[in-house]
C-alpha positions as CSV (number, residue, x, y, z in Angstrom):
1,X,11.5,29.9,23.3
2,X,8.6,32.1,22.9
3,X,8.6,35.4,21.8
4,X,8.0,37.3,24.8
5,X,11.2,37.4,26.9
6,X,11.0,36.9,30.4
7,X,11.3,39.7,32.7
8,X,14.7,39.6,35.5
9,X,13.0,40.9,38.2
10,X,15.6,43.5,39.7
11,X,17.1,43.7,43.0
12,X,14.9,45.9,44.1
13,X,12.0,44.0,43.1
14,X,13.2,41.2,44.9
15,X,13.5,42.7,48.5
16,X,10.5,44.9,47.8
17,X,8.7,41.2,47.1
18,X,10.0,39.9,50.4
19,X,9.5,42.4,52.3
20,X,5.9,42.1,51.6
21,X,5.7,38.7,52.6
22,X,7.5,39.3,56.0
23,X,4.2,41.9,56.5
24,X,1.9,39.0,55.2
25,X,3.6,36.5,57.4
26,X,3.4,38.8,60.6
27,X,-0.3,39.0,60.0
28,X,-0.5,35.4,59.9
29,X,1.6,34.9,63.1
30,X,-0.5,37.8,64.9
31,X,-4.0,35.7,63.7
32,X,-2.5,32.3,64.7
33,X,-1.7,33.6,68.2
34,X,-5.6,35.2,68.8
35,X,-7.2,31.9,67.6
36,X,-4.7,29.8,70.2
37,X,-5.7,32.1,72.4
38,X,-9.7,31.7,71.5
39,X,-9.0,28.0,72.0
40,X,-7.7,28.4,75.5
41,X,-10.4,30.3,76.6
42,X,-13.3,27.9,74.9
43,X,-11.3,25.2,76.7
44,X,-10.9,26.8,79.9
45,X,-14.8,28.0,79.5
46,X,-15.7,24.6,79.0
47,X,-13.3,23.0,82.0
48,X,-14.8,25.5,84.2
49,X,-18.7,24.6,83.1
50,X,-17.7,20.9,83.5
51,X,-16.9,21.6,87.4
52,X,-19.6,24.1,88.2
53,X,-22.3,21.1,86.4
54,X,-20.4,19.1,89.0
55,X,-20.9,21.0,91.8
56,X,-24.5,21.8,91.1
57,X,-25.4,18.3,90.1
58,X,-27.1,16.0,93.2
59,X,-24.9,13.4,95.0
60,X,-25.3,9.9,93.4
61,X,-26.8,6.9,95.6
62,X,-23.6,4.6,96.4
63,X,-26.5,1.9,96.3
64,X,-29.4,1.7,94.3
65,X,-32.3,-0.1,95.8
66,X,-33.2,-3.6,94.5
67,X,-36.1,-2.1,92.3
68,X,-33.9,-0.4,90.5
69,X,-31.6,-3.3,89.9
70,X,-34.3,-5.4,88.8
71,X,-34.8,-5.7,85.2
72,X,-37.8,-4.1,83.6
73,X,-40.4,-5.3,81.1
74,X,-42.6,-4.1,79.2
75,X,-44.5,-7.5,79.5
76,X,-47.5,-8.1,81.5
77,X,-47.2,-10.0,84.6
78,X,-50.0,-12.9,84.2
79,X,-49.6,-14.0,88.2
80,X,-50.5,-11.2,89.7
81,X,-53.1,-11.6,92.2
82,X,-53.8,-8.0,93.1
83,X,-56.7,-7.9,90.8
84,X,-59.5,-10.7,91.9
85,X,-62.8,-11.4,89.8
């Protein structure tokens, strides 16, 4: 053992020490409840964005033309006739 004894803490000490961390723990619960909260309203914020962009955004074509279903390349097109020497 060493030379220092170790300290009892006393009753008193004990529910002083615990009543302490009821106080911390309450803060806790009281700063877990305002960031739940925050991430209801980002989410409901974000929800309600979502349909307004839906709203505002322009119907989409049921069908797209054939030019737009036709692949694209970047390659020149060596039979076209357009052009004549």
């Amino acid at each position: 053992m060493s030379t220092e004894e170790q300290k009892i803490p006393t009753k008193e000490e004990v529910i002083s020490f615990f009543q302490e961390q009821i106080e911390v723990k309450r803060v806790q619960l009281e700063l877990q409840e305002i960031n739940t909260a925050m991430a209801v309203g980002r989410a409901e914020e974000l929800k309600a964005l979502a349909f307004i962009a839906q709203l505002t955004s322009p119907p989409e074509l049921e069908e797209e033309s054939d030019e737009l279903k036709a692949p694209r390349s970047l390659k020149k097109n060596t039979n076209d006739n357009s052009v004549q020497a």
